[in-house]
C-alpha positions in Angstrom: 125.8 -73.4 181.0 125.9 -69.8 182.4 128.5 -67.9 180.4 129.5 -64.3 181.1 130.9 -63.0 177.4 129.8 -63.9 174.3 132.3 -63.0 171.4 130.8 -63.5 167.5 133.4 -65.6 165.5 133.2 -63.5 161.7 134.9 -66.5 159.7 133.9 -69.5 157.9 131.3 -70.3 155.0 128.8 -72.0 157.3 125.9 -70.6 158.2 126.2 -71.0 161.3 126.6 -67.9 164.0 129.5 -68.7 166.4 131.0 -67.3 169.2 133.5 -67.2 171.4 131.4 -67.7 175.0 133.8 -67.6 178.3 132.4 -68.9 181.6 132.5 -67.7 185.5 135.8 -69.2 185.9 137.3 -67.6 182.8 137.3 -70.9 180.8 136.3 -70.6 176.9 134.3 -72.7 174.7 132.8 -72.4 171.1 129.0 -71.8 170.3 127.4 -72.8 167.1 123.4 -71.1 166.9 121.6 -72.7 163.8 117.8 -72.5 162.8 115.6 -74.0 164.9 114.2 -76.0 160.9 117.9 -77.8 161.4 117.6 -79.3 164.5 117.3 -82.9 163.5 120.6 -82.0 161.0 121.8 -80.9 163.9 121.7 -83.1 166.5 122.9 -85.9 164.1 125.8 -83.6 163.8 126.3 -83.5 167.4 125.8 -87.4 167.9 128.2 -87.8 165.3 131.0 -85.8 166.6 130.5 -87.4 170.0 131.3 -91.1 168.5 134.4 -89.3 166.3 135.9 -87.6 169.9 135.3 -90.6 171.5 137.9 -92.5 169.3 140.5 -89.6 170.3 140.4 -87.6 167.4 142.2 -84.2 168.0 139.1 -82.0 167.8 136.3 -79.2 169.4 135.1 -82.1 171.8 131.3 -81.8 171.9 129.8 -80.8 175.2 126.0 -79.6 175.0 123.2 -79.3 172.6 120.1 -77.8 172.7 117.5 -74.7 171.9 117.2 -71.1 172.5 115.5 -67.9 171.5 117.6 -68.1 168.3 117.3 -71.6 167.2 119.2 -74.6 168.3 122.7 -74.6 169.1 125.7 -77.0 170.1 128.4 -75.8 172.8 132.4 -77.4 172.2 135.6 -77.4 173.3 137.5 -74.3 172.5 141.2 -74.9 170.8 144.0 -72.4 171.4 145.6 -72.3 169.1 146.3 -71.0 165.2 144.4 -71.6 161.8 146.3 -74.2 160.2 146.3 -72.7 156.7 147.6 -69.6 157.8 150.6 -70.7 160.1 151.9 -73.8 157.7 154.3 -71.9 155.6 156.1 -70.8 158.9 157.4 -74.1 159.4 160.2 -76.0 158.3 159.6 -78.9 155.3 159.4 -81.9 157.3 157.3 -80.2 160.4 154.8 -79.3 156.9 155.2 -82.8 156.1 154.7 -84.6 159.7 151.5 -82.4 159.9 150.4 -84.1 156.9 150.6 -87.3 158.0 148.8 -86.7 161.1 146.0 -85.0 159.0 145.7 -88.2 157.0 146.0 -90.9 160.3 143.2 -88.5 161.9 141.1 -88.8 158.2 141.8 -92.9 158.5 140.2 -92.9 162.1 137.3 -91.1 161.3 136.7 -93.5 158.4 136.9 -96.1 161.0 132.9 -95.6 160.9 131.2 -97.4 158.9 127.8 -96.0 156.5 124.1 -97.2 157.4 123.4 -100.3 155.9 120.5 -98.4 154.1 122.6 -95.7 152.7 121.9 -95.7 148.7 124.4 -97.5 146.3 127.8 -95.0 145.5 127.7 -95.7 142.4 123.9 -94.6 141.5 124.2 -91.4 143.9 127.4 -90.3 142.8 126.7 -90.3 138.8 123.7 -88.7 139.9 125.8 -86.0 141.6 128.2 -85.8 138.8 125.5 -85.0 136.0 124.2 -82.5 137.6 127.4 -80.8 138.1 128.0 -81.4 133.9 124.5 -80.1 133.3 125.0 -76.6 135.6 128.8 -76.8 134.2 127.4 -76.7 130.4 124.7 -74.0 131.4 127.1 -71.7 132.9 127.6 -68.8 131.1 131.8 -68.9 132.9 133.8 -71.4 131.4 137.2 -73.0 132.3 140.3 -73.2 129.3 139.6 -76.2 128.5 137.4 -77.5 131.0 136.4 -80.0 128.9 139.1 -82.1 129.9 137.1 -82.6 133.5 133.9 -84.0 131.6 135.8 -86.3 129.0 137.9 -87.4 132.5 134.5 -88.1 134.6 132.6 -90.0 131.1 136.1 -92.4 130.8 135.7 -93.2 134.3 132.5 -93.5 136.1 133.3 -97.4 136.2 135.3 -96.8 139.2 132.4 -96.2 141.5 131.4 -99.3 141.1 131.1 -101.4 144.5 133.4 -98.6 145.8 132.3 -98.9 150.3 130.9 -95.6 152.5 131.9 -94.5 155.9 131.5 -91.7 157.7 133.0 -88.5 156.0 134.0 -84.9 157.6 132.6 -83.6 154.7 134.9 -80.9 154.4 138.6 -81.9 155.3 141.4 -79.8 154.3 143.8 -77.5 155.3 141.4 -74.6 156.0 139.0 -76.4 158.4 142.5 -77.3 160.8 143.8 -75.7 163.5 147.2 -75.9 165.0 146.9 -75.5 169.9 150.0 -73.4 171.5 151.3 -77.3 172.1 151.6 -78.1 168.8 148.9 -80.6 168.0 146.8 -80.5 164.8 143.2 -80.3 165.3 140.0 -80.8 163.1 137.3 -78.1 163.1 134.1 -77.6 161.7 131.9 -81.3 161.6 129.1 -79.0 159.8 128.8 -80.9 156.6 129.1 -84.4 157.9 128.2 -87.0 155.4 128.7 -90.6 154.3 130.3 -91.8 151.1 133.4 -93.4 149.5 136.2 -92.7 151.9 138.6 -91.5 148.9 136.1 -88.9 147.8 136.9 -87.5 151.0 139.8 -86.1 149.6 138.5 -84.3 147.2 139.5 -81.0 148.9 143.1 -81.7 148.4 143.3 -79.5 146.4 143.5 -76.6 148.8 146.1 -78.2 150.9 148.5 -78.7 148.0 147.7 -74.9 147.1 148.9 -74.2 149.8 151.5 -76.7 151.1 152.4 -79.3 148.8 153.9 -81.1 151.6 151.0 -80.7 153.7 148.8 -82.3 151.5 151.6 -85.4 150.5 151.7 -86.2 154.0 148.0 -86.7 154.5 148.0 -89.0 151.8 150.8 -91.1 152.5 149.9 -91.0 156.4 146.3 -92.4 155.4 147.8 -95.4 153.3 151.1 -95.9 155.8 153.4 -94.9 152.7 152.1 -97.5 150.2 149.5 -95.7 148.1 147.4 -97.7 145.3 147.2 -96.5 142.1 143.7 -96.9 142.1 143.6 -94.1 144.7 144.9 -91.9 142.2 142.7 -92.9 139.6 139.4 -92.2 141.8 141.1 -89.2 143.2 141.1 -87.6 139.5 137.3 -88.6 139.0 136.3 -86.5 142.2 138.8 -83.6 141.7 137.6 -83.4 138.2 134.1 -83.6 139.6 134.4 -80.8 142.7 136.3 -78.6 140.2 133.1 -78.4 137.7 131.2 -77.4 140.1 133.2 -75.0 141.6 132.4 -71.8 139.2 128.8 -71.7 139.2 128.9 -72.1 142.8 131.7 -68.9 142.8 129.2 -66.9 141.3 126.9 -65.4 143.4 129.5 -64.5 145.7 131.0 -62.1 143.4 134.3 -61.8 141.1 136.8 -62.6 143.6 135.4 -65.8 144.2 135.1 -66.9 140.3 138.5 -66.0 139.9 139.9 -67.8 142.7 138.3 -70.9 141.2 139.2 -70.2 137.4 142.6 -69.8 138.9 142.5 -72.9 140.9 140.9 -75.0 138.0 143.9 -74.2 136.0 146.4 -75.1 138.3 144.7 -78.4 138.7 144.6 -78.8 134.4 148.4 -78.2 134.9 149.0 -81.0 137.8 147.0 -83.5 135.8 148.5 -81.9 132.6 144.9 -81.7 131.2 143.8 -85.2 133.3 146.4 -86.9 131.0 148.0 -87.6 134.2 146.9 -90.1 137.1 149.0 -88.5 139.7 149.9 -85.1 140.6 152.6 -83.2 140.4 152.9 -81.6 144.1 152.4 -84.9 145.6 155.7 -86.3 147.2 156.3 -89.8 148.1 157.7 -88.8 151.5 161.0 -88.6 153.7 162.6 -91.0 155.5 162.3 -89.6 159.0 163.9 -90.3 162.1 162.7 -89.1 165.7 164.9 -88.3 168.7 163.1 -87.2 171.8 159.6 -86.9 169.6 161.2 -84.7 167.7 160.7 -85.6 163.7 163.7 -85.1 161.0 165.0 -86.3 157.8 167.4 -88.2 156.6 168.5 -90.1 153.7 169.1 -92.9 155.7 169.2 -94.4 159.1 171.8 -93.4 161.5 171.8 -94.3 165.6 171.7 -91.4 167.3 171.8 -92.9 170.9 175.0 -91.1 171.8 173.0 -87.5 171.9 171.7 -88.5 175.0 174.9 -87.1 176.8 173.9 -83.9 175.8 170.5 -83.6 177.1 166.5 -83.4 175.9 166.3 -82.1 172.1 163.8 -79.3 171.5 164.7 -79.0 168.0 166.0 -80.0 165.1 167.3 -77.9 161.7 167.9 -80.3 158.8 167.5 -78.1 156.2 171.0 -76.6 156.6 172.4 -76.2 153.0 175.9 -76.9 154.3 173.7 -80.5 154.6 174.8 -80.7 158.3 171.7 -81.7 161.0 171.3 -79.0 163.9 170.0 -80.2 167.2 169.0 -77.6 169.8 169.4 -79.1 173.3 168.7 -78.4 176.9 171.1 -79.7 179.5 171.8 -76.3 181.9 172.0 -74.1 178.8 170.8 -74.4 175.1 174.2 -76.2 173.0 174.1 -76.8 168.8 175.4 -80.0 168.3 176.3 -80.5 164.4 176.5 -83.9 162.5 177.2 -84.3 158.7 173.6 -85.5 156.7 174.8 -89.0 155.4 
């Protein structure tokens, strides 16, 4: 591919060097330049993301790999469009909330791929994982307030991993690695630390979606169990959170203060949602809205109500239902823009 501008993309933690590349005929894409030493990683990666796009998941669509002077590199899809993380707060509760639940029907369809057949036991690779987190945890000269809690948590329950099934993981799914197109539509970004492994483990970086949006995150959980979550869910979730958080300081470290802080900070607001892992479920998740949709448009309600008659008014391109006079608000286009107002029963 001949490209006539080449852009360098300054954000992420990969490794990575991207750009933004434009063509002759002014179209964009994304390239990704790795070591030539990851090329096998790499075009695993690639392959990988091919089989994801080709269930329809909302993504960079993979459309070349190879090498150059710099190494090997992959060219995708470019999305226009917003990060994800910093554009959620500007919407309304249940737009937050329907984003969620797409995040976590995406999440279920990449799962839809099952590990090799040779892929070692969870349960043997995962303690593995976790007592090495304990021993770096222990040897760290930062420690949590009472960061003991996590490794009393993760001793009480290692029985869960037992028989638990892999798939295919993201490896990195959360808030940060989405973005939002000028249409709307959530995408998934960033397929650089692919994996396989328990699907639930995959949620482990909830955390930084409820951080952020509460909402956000409640959404993607009910949206990957259809509203009808198992407690067990919970009960693994709190092993790998416990787990991600222990690790989380040491890593911090060599990228300076900032970085420790935001995880002591972020370890403490976990100890407070789990009140100290006393707790199987957290306190930002919501168990959902009952939502309605009129013209693809998503709202709430407490319950369900026909709304055929709006038809007389014309398309709706939005709807307010956070009014606090409790009254719905439905923009619509029928030769001008009219507010049509209905009591919230």
């Amino acid at each position: 591919m001949n490209f006539v501008t080449k852009e360098p993309i300054n954000k992420g933690w990969s490794s990575d060097k991207k750009y933004c590349i434009t063509d002759e005929n002014g179209t964009r894409y994304l390239l990704r330049v790795s070591d030539i030493a990851q090329h096998d990683t790499k075009q695993s990666e690639f392959n990988m993301m091919k089989q994801v796009a080709s269930f329809g998941v909302p993504m960079c669509q993979p459309i070349e790999f190879g090498t150059c002077e710099d190494g090997v590199y992959s060219i995708q899809s470019w999305i226009d469009g917003e990060d994800a993380e910093q554009v959620m707060s500007g919407y309304s509760d249940t737009e937050q909330y329907v984003y969620g639940l797409e995040a976590g029907r995406i999440l279920r369809n990449i799962h839809s791929i099952p590990a090799p057949a040779s892929q070692e036991d969870w349960e043997i690779r995962f303690n593995r994982k976790m007592d090495y987190k304990i021993k770096k945890y222990v040897e760290c000269p930062i420690k949590y307030e009472n960061g003991q809690a996590f490794i009393d948590y993760i001793n009480e329950n290692r029985h869960l991993l037992k028989n638990r099934p892999q798939v295919y993981q993201h490896g990195d799914y959360h808030i940060g690695n989405m973005m939002i197109d000028r249409g709307g539509q959530l995408h998934v970004i960033d397929f650089n630390r692919n994996d396989y492994g328990d699907p639930w483990e995959e949620f482990n970086r909830i955390v930084w979606c409820a951080q952020k949006a509460p909402l956000f995150a409640s959404g993607m959980v009910n949206g990957y169990f259809d509203d009808n979550v198992p407690m067990e869910f919970w009960r693994l979730l709190a092993l790998y959170i416990s787990s991600n958080t222990l690790s989380s300081v040491y890593w911090a470290i060599p990228f300076g203060q900032d970085e420790v802080n935001t995880m002591l900070n972020q370890a403490k607001e976990v100890l407070s949602w789990y009140d100290n892992m006393r707790n199987l479920v957290p306190t930002w998740y919501f168990k959902g809205y009952y939502l309605q949709y009129i013209d693809g448009i998503p709202f709430k309600l407490k319950s369900t109500f026909d709304f055929s008659f709006m038809k007389e008014y014309g398309t709706v391109f939005k709807v307010y239902d956070d009014q606090d006079s409790g009254n719905i608000c439905f923009g619509t286009e029928k030769d001008e823009k009219i507010d049509v107002r209905i009591h919230n029963y």
